[in-house]
C-alpha positions in Angstrom: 130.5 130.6 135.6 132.1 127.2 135.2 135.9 127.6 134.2 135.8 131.4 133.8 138.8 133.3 135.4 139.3 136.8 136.5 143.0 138.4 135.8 143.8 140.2 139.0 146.7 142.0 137.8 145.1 144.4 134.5 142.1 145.6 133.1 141.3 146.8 129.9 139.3 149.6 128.8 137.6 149.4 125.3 135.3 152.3 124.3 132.1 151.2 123.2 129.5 154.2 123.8 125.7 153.2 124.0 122.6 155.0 122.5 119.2 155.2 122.2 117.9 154.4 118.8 113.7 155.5 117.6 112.1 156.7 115.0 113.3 159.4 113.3 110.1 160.8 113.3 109.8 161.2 117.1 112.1 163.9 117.6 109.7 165.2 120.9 110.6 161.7 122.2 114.0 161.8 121.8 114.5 165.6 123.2 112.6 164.5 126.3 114.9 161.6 126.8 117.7 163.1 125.9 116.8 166.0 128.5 116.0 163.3 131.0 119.2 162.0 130.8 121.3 165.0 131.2 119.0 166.4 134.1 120.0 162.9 135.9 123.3 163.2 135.4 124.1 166.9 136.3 121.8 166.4 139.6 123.6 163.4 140.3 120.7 160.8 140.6 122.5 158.9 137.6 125.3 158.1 139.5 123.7 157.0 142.5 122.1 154.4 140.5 125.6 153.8 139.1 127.1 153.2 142.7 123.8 151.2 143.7 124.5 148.6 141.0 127.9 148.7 140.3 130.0 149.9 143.3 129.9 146.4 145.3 131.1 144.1 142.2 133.9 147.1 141.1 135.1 146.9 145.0 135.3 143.2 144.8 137.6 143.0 141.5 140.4 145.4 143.4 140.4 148.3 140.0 142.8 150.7 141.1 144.9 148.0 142.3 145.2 146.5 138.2 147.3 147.8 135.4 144.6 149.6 132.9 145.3 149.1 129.3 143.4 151.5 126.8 142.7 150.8 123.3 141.1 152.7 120.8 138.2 151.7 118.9 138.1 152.0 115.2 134.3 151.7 114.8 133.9 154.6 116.6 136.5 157.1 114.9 134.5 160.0 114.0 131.8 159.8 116.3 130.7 163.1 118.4 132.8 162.9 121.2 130.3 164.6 123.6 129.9 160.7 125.0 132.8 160.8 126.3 132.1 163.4 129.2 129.6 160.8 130.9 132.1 157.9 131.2 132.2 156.3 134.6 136.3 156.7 135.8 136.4 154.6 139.2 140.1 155.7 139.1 139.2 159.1 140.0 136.8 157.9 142.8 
């Protein structure tokens, strides 16, 4: 992109948790997804797709090199938490 410059000293870290959103009468949907999900995850096939995608541009961008800065986000005070167990730390990699 044209003029757009990468700081190679921090990186920041923003909490913004993403979900699936149906109809709230397809509960049987949403169980199997949700199950889906968590099955990838604990086997670990979720995280080789991770690596696949995002490994090569993390590697490039030098993380564990960078001050990390974490704020909070207010929008999502109050939220179940249980997201928070499935975030990607490529400082403990």
């Amino acid at each position: 992109m044209p003029g757009l410059a990468i700081d190679d000293q921090v990186v920041i870290y923003y909490p913004l948790p993403r979900y699936f959103f149906m109809n709230k009468d397809k509960k049987k949907e949403m169980a199997r997804i949700e199950k889906g999900l968590i099955a990838a995850y604990k086997d670990g096939s979720l995280i080789k797709l991770w690596h696949k995608h995002f490994d090569a541009p993390l590697a490039k961008i030098h993380l564990k090199q960078r001050t990390l800065y974490k704020f909070k986000n207010k929008f999502i005070e109050g939220i179940d938490p249980s997201y928070e167990q499935y975030i990607y730390n490529p400082y403990l990699e």
